[in-house]
KEMI-732889 format. One record per residue (C-alpha): x, y, z. Coordinates in pm, 1 decimal. Example, Ala and Ser with C-alpha at 12.3 -4.5 7.8 and 13.67 -1.06 7.14 Angstrom:
// residues 2
+----------+----------+----------+
|       c1 |       c2 |       c3 |
+----------+----------+----------+
|   1230.0 |   -450.0 |    780.0 |
|   1367.0 |   -106.0 |    714.0 |
+----------+----------+----------+
//
This chain:
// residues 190
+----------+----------+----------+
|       c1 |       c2 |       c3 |
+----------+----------+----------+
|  -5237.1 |  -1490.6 |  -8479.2 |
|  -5553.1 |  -1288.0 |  -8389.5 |
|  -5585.5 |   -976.3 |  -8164.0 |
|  -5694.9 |  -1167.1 |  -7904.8 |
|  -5436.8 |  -1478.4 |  -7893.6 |
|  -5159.9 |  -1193.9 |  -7955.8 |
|  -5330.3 |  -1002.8 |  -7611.6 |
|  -5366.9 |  -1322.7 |  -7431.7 |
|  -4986.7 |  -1423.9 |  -7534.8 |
|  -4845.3 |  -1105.5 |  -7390.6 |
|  -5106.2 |  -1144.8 |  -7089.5 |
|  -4963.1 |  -1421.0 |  -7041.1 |
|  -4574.1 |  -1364.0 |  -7092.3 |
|  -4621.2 |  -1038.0 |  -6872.8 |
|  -4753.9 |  -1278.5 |  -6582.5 |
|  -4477.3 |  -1473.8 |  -6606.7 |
|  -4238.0 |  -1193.9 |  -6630.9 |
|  -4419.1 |  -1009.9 |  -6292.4 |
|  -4403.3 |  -1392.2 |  -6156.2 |
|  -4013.6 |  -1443.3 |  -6237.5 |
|  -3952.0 |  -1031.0 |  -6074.0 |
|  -4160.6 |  -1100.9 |  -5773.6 |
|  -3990.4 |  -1437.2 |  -5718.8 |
|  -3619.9 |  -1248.1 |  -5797.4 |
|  -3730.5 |   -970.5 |  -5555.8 |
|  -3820.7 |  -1243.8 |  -5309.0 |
|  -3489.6 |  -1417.5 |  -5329.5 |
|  -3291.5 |  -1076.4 |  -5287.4 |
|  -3575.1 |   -954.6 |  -5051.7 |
|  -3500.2 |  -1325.2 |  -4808.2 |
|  -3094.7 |  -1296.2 |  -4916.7 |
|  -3102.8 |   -915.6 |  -4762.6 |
|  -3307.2 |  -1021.4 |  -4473.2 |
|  -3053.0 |  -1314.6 |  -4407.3 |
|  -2753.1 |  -1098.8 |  -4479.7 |
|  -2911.1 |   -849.2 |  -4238.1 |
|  -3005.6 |  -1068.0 |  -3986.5 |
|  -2654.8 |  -1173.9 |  -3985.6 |
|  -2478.5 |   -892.0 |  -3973.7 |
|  -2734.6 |   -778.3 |  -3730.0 |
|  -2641.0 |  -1113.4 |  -3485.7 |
|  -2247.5 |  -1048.4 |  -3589.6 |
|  -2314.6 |   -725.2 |  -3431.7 |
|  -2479.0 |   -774.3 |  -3167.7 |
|  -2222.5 |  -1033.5 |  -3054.4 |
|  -1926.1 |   -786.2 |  -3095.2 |
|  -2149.3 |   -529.2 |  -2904.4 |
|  -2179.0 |   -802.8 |  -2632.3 |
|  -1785.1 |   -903.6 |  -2644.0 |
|  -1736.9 |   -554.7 |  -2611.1 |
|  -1950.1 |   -518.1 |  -2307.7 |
|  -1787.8 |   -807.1 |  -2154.9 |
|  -1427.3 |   -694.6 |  -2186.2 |
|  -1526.4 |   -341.9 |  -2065.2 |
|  -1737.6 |   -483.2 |  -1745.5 |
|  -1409.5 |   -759.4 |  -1683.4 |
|  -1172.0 |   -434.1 |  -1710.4 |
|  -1390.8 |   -171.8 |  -1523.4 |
|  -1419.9 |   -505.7 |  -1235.3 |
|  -1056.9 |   -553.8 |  -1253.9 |
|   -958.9 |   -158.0 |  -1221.5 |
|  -1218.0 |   -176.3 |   -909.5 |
|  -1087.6 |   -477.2 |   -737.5 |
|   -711.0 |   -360.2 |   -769.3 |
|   -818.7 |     -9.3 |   -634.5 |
|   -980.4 |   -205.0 |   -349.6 |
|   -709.9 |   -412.1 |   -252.9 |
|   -489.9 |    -86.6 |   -262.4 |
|   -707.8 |    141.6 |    -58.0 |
|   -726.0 |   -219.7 |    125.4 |
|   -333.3 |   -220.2 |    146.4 |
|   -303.1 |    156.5 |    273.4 |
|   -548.6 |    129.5 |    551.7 |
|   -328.6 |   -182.6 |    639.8 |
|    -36.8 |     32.5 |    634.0 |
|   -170.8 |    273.5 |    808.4 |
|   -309.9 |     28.7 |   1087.7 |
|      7.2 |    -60.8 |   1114.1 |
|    165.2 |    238.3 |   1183.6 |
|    -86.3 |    376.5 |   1438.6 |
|    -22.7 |     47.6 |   1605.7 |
|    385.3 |    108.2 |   1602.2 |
|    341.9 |    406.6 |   1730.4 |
|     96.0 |    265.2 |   2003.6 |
|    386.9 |     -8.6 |   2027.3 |
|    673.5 |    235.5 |   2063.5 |
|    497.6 |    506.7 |   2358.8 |
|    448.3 |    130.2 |   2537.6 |
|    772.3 |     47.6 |   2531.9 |
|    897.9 |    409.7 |   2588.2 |
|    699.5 |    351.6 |   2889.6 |
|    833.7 |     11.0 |   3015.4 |
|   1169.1 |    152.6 |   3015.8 |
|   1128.5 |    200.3 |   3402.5 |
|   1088.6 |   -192.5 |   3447.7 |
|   1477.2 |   -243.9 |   3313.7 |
|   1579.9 |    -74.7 |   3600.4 |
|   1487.8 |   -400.3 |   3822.6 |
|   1725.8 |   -616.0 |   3769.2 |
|   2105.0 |   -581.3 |   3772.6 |
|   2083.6 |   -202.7 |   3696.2 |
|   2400.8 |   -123.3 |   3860.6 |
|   2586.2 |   -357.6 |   3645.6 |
|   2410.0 |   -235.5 |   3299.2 |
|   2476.7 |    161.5 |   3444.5 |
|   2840.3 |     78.1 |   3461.1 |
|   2801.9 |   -125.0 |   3134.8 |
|   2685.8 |    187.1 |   2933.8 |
|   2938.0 |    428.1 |   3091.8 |
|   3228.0 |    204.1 |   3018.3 |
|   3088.1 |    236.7 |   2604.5 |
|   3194.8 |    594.5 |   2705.8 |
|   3520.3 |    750.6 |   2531.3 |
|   3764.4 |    861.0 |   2773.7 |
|   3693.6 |   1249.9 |   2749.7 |
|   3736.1 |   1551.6 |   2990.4 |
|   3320.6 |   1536.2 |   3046.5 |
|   3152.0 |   1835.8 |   3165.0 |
|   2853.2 |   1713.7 |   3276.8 |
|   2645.5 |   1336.0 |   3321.8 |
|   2297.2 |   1406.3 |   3299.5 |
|   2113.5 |   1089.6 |   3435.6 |
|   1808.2 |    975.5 |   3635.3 |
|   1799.3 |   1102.4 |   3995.7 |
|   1766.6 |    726.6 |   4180.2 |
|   2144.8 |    685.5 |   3950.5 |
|   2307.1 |    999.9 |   4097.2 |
|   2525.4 |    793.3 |   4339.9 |
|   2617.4 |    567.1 |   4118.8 |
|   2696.6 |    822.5 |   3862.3 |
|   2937.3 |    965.6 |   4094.0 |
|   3139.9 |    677.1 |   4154.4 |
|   3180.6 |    647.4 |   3764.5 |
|   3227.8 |   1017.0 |   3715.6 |
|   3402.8 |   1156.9 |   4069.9 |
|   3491.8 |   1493.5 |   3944.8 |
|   3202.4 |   1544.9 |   3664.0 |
|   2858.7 |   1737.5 |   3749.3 |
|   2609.8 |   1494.7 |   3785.6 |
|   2274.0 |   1622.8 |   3678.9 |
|   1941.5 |   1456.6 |   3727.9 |
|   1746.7 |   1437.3 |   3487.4 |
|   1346.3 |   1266.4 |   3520.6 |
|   1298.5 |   1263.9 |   3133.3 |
|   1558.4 |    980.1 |   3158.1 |
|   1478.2 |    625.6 |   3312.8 |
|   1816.0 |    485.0 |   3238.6 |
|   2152.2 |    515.0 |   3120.2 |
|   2349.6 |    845.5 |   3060.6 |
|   2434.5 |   1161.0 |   2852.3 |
|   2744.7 |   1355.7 |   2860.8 |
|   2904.4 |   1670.9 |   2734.6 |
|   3220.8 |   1748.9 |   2705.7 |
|   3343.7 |   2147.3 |   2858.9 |
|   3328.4 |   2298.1 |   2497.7 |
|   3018.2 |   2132.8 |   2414.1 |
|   3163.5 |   2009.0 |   2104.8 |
|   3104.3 |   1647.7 |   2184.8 |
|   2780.3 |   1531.0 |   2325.8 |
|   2710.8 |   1137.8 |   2377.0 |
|   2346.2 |    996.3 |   2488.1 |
|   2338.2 |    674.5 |   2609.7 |
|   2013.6 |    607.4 |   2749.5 |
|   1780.2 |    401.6 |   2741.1 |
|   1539.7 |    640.1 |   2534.3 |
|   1760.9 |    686.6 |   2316.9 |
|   1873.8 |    259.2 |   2261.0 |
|   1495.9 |    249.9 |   2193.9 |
|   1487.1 |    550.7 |   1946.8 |
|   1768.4 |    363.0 |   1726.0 |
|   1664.3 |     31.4 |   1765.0 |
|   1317.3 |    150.3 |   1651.8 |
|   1378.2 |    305.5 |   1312.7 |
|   1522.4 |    -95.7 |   1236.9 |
|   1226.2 |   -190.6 |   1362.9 |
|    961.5 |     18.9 |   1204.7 |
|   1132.2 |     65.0 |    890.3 |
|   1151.2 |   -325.7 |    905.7 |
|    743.2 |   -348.0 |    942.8 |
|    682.1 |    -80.6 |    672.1 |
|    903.2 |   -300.5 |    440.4 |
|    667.6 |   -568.4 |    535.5 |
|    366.2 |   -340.7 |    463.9 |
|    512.9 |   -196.7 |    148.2 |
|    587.8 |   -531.2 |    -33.8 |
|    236.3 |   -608.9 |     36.1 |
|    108.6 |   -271.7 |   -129.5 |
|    348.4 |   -354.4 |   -403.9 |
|    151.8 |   -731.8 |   -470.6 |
|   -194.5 |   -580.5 |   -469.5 |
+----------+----------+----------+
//
């Protein structure tokens, strides 16, 4: 073999070995770029997942802080309105005196223990009728009451208020307490 075949040989083996590199460092070049690309893809769908759950948590968290502030404002609606509810019916206590007072007068002092009373404190239009109940008791009238009667015993020791104020007073912590149930059960869902 001459110079020349010898030069050409190794030309020729050298292009073959550049050819065989550049097509190895094609096929890791295109298996990095599709490894890459897949990862890359992987990633970007975990990023997006990610997002999702955060944005459906973050919605969640908002909505339930909504439908609590939603809940308290209810609550306290209802309250204001109870207590609009309650000065109403304070103030309707008049109207009970319309029918068949004299018997429900008598009705509440009969509830009364038999004790050596002081004084009856009750509304001035029931002063006469007080004193039939209560013939050797002081009778004193009393405008802040539109029905019914207190008493006190001489010592002071026992005190009994049987108006109608105070019927209402009673009867309303039942009631109220019995909407704020209502109200707090539906705080307690939200």
């Amino acid at each position: 073999m001459d110079c020349e075949s010898l030069i050409e040989s190794l030309w020729r083996d050298g292009e073959k070995k550049i050819q065989e590199i550049e097509a190895e460092t094609k096929e890791q070049l295109d298996r990095l770029e599709t490894e890459i690309s897949l990862k890359i893809t992987a990633l970007k769908k975990k990023i997006e997942e990610n997002i999702r759950a955060d944005s459906a948590k973050r919605t969640g968290e908002i909505l339930s802080e909504a439908e609590q502030r939603a809940a308290l404002i209810g609550i306290s609606a209802s309250r204001q309105l109870a207590v609009r509810i309650y000065h109403l019916a304070r103030a309707s206590l008049l109207l009970l005196r319309n029918e068949r007072y004299g018997d429900v007068f008598t009705a509440l002092a009969a509830e009364l223990p038999p004790l050596p009373w002081k004084s009856v404190r009750v509304h001035p239009g029931d002063a006469g009728i007080a004193r039939q109940c209560f013939p050797a008791v002081e009778i004193i009238a009393d405008d802040t009451i539109s029905g019914g009667i207190a008493v006190m015993t001489a010592d002071g020791k026992v005190r009994i208020i049987n108006t109608f104020e105070k019927r209402l007073e009673r009867a309303w912590e039942e009631i109220s307490s019995d909407l704020l149930r209502e109200d707090y059960e539906a705080l307690q869902r939200h």
